[in-house]
VOGU-3710 file (C-alpha; in Angstrom, 3 decimals, decimal comma):
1> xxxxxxxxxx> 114,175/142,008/93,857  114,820/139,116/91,320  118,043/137,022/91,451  119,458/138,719/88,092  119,122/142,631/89,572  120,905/141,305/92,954  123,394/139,719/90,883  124,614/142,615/89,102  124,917/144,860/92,009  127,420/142,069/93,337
11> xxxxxxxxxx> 129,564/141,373/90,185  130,006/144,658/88,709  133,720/145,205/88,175  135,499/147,529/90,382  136,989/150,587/88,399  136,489/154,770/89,342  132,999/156,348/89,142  132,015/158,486/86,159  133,584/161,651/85,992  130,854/164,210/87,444
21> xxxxxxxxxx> 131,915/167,244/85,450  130,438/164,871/82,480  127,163/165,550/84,025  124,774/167,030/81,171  121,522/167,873/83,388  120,972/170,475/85,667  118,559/170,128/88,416  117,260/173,679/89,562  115,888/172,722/93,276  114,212/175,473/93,495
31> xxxxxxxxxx> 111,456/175,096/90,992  111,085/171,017/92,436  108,166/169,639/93,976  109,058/166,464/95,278  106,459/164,787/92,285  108,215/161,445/91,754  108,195/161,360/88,016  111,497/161,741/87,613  112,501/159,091/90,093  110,220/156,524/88,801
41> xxxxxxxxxx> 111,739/156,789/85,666  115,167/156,699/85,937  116,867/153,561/84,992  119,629/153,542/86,978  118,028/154,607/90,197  119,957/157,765/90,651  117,416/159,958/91,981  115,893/159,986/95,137  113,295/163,014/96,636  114,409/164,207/100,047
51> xxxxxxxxxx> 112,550/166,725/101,887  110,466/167,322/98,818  113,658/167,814/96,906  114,751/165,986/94,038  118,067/164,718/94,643  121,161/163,191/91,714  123,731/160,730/92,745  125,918/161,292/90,053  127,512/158,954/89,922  125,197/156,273/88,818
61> xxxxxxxxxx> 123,606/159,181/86,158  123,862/157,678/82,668  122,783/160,913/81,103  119,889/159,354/79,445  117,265/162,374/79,419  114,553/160,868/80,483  114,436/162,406/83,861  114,150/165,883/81,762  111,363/164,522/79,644  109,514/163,439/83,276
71> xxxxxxxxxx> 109,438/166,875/84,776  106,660/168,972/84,581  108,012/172,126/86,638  110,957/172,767/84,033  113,236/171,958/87,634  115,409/169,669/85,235  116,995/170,421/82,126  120,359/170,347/80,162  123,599/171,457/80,333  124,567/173,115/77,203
81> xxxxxxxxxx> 127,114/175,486/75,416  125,236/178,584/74,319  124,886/179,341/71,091  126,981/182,365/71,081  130,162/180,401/71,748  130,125/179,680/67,871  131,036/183,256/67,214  134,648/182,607/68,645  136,122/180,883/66,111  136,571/181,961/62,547
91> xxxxxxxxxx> 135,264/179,039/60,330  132,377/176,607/62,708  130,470/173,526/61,462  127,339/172,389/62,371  127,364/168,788/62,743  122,740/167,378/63,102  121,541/163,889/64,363  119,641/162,247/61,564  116,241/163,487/63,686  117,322/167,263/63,364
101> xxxxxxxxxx> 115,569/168,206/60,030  111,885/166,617/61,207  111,344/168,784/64,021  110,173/172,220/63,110  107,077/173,099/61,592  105,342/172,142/58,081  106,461/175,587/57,092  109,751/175,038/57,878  110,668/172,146/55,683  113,956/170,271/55,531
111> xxxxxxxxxx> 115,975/172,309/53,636  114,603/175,516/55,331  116,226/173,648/58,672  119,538/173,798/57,090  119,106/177,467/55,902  118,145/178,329/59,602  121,660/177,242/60,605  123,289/179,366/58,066  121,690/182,406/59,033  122,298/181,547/63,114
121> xxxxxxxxxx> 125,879/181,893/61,613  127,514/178,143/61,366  129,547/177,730/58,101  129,087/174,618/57,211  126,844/172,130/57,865  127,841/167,897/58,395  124,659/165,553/58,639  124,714/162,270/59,927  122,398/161,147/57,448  125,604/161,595/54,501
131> xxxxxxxxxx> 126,743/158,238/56,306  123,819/156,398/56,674  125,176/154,144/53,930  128,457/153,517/55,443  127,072/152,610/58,845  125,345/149,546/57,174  128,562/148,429/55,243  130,406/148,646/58,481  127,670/146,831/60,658  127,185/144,292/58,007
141> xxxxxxxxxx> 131,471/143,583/57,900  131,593/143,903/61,902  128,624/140,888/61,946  130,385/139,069/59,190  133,758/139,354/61,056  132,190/138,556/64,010  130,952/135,205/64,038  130,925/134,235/67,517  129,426/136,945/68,668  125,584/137,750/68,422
151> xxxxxxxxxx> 123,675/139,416/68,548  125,722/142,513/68,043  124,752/144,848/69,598  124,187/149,181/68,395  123,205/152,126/70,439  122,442/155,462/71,296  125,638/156,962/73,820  122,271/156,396/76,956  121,799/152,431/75,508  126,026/151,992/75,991
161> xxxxxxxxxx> 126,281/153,987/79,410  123,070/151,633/81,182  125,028/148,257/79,552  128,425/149,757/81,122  126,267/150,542/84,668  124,061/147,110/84,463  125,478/144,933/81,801  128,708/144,559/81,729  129,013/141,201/80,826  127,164/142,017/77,140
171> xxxxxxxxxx> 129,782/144,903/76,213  131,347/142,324/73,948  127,969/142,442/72,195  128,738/146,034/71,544  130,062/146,967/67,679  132,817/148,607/68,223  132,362/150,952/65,726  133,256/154,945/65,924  129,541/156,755/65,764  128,849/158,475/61,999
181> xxxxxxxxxx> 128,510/162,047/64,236  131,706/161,885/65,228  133,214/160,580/61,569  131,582/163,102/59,911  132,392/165,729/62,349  136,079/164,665/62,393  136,184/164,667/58,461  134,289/168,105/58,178  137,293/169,906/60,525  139,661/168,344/58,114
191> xxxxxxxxxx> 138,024/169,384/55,061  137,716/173,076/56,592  141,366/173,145/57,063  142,174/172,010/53,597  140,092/174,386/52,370  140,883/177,543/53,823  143,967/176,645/54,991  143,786/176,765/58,650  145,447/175,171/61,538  142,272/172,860/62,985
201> xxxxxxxxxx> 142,178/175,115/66,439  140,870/177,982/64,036  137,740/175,283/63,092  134,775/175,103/65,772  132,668/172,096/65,696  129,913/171,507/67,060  127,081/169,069/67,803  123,368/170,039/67,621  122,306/167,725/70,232  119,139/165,634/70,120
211> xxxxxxxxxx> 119,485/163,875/72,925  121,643/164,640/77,057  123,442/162,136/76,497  124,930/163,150/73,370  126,228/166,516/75,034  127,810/164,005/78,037  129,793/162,400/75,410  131,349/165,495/73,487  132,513/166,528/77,237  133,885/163,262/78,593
221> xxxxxxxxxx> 137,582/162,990/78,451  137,133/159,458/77,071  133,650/160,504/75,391  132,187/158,856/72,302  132,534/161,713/70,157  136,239/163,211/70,364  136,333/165,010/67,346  133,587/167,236/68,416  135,176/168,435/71,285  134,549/171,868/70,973
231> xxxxxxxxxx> 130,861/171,838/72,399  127,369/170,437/72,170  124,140/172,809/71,601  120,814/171,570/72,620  118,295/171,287/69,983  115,705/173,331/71,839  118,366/176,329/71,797  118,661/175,978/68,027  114,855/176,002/67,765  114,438/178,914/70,106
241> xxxxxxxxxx> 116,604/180,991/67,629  114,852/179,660/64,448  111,054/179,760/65,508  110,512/183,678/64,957  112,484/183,494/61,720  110,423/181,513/59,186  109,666/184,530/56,837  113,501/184,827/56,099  114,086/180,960/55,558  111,109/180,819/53,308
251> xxxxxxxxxx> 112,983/184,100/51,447  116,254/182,211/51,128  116,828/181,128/47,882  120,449/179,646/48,494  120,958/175,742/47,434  121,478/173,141/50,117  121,955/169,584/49,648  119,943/167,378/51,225  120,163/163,478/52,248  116,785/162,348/53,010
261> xxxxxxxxxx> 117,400/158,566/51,918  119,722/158,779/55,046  117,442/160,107/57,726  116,361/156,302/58,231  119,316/156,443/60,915  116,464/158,866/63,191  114,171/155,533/63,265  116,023/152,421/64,794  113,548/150,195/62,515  114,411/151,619/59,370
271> xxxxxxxxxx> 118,239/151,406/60,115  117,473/147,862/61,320  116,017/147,176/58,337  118,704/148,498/55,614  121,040/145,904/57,902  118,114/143,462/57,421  118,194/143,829/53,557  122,144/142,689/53,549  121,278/139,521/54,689  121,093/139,814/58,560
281> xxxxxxxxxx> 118,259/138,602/60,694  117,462/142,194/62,979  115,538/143,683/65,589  114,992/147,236/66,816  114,087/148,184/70,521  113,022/151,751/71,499  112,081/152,655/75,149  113,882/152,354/77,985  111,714/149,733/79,363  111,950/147,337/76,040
291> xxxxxxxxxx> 115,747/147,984/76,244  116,106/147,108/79,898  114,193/144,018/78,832  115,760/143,037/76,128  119,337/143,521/77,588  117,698/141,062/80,023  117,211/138,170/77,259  119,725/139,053/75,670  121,964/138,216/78,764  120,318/135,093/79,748
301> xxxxxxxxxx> 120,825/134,055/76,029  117,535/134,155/75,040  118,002/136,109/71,499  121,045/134,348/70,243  119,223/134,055/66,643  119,675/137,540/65,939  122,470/139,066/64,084  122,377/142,396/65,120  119,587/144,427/67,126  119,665/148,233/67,324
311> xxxxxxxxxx> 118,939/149,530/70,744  117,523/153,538/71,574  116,012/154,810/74,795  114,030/157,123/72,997  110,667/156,297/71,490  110,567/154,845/67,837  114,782/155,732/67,965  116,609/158,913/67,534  113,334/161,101/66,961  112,037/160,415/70,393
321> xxxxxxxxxx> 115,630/162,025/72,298  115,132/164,449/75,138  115,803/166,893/73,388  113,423/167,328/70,254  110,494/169,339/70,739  108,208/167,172/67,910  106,272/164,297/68,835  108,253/161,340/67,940  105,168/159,625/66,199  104,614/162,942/63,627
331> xxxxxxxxxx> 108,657/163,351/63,539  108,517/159,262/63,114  106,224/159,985/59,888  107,919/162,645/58,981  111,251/160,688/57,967  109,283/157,601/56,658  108,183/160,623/53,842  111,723/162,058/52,879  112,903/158,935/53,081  110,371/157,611/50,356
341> xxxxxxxxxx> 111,224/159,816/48,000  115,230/159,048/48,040  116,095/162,346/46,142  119,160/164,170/46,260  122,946/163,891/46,171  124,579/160,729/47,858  127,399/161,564/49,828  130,470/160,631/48,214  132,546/158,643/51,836  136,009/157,862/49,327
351> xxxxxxxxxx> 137,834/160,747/50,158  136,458/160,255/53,519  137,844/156,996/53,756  140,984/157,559/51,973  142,070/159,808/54,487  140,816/158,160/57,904  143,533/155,765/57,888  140,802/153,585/60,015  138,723/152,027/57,142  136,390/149,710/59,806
361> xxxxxxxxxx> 136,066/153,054/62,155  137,285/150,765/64,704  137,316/152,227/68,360  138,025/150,547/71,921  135,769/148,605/73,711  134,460/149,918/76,501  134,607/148,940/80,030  132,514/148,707/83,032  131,580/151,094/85,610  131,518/150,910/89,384
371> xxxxxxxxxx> 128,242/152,737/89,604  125,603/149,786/91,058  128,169/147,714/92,678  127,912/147,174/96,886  131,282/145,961/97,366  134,350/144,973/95,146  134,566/141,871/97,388  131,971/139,303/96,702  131,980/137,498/100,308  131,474/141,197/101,324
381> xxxxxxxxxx> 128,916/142,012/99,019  126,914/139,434/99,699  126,578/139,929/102,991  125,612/143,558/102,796  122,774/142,233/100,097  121,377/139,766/103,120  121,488/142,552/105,254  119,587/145,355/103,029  117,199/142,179/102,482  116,305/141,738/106,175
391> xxxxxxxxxx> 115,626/145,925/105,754  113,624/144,926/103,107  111,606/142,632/104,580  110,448/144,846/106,919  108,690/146,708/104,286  105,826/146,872/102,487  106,994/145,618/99,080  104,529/147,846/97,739  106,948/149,874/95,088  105,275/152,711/95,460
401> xxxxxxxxxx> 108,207/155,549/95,577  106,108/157,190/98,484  109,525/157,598/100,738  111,439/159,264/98,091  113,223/156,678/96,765  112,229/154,262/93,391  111,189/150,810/94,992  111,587/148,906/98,647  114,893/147,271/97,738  116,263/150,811/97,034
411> xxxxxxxxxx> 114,871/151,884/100,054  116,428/149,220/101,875  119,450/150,108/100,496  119,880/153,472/101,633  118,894/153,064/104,774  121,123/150,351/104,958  123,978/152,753/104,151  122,755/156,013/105,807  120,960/157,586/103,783  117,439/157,416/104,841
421> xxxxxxxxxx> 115,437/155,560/107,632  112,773/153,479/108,335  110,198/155,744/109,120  110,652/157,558/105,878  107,911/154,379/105,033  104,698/156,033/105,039  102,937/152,803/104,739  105,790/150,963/107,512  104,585/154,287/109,916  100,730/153,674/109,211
431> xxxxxxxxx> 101,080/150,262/109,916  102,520/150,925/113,422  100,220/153,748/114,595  97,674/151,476/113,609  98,982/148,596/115,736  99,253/151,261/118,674  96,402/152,313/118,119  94,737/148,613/118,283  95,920/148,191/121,611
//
């Protein structure tokens, strides 16, 4: 293991793990086979397979998806408020992710999406995409207000949990800027209650989640998204109700607006590049490999020159979440289309921001969590890190997840602490029964 991973499991501040009721996967052991997709993918090396049983320690789970997207036998998938929940409350809002509108079929075109929700029986519908405007203006101020800081750093709720877990000296980097679902969620509850005169309890928001980690956040106590507390739905749900119903959205002849200039904020290039436009030198990283890399640099000050970089674990941003069902290179092309064509209604933020009280959207910092960390003491740590080395140098360095767990070094480690043994090594076995077998 390089210098810089050993490093962070050492200096990681010492605060409580995440909360596990947060969790937004569900692992169903039952339908597992022990494949080792989901481990090898996991970027915070929460899952290990034990007795051919995939196995969460929760408390290093970021909530990033990609475990879900990994698993073939369907024994993984999110936690998520059903659908019917909606029908409590007497006025409910839909509030989409700017990738929401590019994931059905042709047929079902963009305003047809919206239609679908009307007819699943939300009220009123917010989209991210009305704020795609006002996220730039706010980026561009932070950078400008900023000076000392750069790159600044933008991400998807995954991107900000894996800096908290095994970055926490970049959260500075991080614009502390409240996310446009949860403005325009927060401003639709208001609007509802001015309209029909309603105390806010009476008003049921809700998310349409693209993404696990999304649905984590609306449930966390100290979650990004507060003012859609009242649940997250999983995209697929949404889709399963719409797919049989394309005859009656293709029937409906009511008016929606639509904000397709504003869908640019479901591809972390294009939102990179309407920063890029105001003057600010940008970069956009999808993929949780690129990210982890990146984070890398960017900790060992090797992308000071940018200005501001937009981060997403998903591929090509936002489209490429857990949760869609489209391929995020056709979804990807689909948005580079509507976008193009920049018809519509722009959404009008001044009442918005009249009545916010919080024109920069400014929200705390967040702080590290204890979720890599060996020890809280360094003297301590370190010598528990020279011991799990000495484990490791007993094996095979080979990385090949055979024993369960994601790499040697991880495999050291939970042996070192109980959690598994030597001879779980199927290569450290061989290589004994062949040396008995020599003799």
């Amino acid at each position: 293991m390089c210098r810089a991973s050993l490093r962070k499991r050492i200096f990681i501040m010492d605060i409580k793990a995440l909360n596990t009721e947060t969790l937004s996967i569900t692992i169903e052991r039952e339908h597992c086979t022990g494949c080792m997709r989901c481990v090898r993918i996991c970027p915070t090396e929460a899952l290990r397979v034990r007795n051919n049983v995939v196995q969460l320690n929760e408390d290093r789970c970021i909530n990033c998806g990609r475990c879900i997207e990994a698993c073939t036998e369907d024994a993984i998938h999110e936690n998520t408020t059903s659908v019917s929940v909606i029908y409590g409350y007497p006025y409910t809002v839909a509030v989409i992710p700017a990738s929401y509108p590019v994931q059905f079929p042709e047929a079902i075109d963009y305003a047809a999406s919206k239609k679908a929700l009307y007819q699943i029986g939300f009220d009123y519908i917010a989209e991210e995409a009305m704020l795609a405007d006002l996220k730039t203006s706010l980026i561009v101020d932070y950078v400008q207000n900023n000076p000392d800081i750069r790159p600044v750093i933008s991400g998807n709720p995954a991107v900000l949990r894996l800096m908290q877990a095994r970055f926490p000296s970049l959260l500075r980097n991080i614009a502390n800027i409240d996310h446009p679902l949860n403005i325009i969620g927060g401003h639709y509850r208001d609007l509802v209650c001015r309209e029909k005169g309603c105390p806010p309890e009476d008003v049921g928001v809700f998310l349409i989640a693209s993404c696990v980690s999304q649905i984590s956040e609306v449930r966390r106590p100290d979650g990004l998204y507060p003012n859609l507390r009242d649940g997250a739905i999983s995209f697929r749900e949404i889709y399963r109700a719409v797919r049989g119903r394309t005859e009656d959205l293709l029937a409906d002849r009511r008016e929606v607006d639509l904000y397709p200039a504003g869908l640019s904020l479901a591809l972390a290039d294009l939102e990179a590049e309407k920063a890029g436009e105001k003057g600010l030198k940008t970069l956009a990283v999808t993929g949780v490999g690129n990210v982890l890399d990146v984070l890398s640099r960017i900790e060992n000050q090797q992308l000071e020159g940018y200005d501001y970089i937009v981060l997403h674990c998903g591929i090509n941003g936002q489209v490429g979440d857990s949760l869609n069902v489209e391929n995020p290179c056709i979804a990807g092309g689909k948005v580079r289309n509507l976008v193009r064509k920049e018809c519509g209604p722009g959404f009008d933020t001044e009442d918005l921001l009249r009545r916010s009280g919080n024109p920069g959207f400014a929200i705390k910092p967040l702080q590290p969590k204890q979720v890599m960390q060996l020890d809280g003491n360094i003297a301590k740590a370190l010598e528990k890190i020279r011991k799990i080395q000495e484990i490791r140098n007993r094996l095979p360095g080979l990385d090949c997840a055979a024993c369960g767990a994601p790499n040697c070094f991880a495999l050291a480690e939970d042996i070192f602490f109980g959690k598994a043994e030597l001879k779980d090594c199927v290569i450290h076995v061989k290589h004994l029964y062949d040396g008995v077998q020599r003799h």
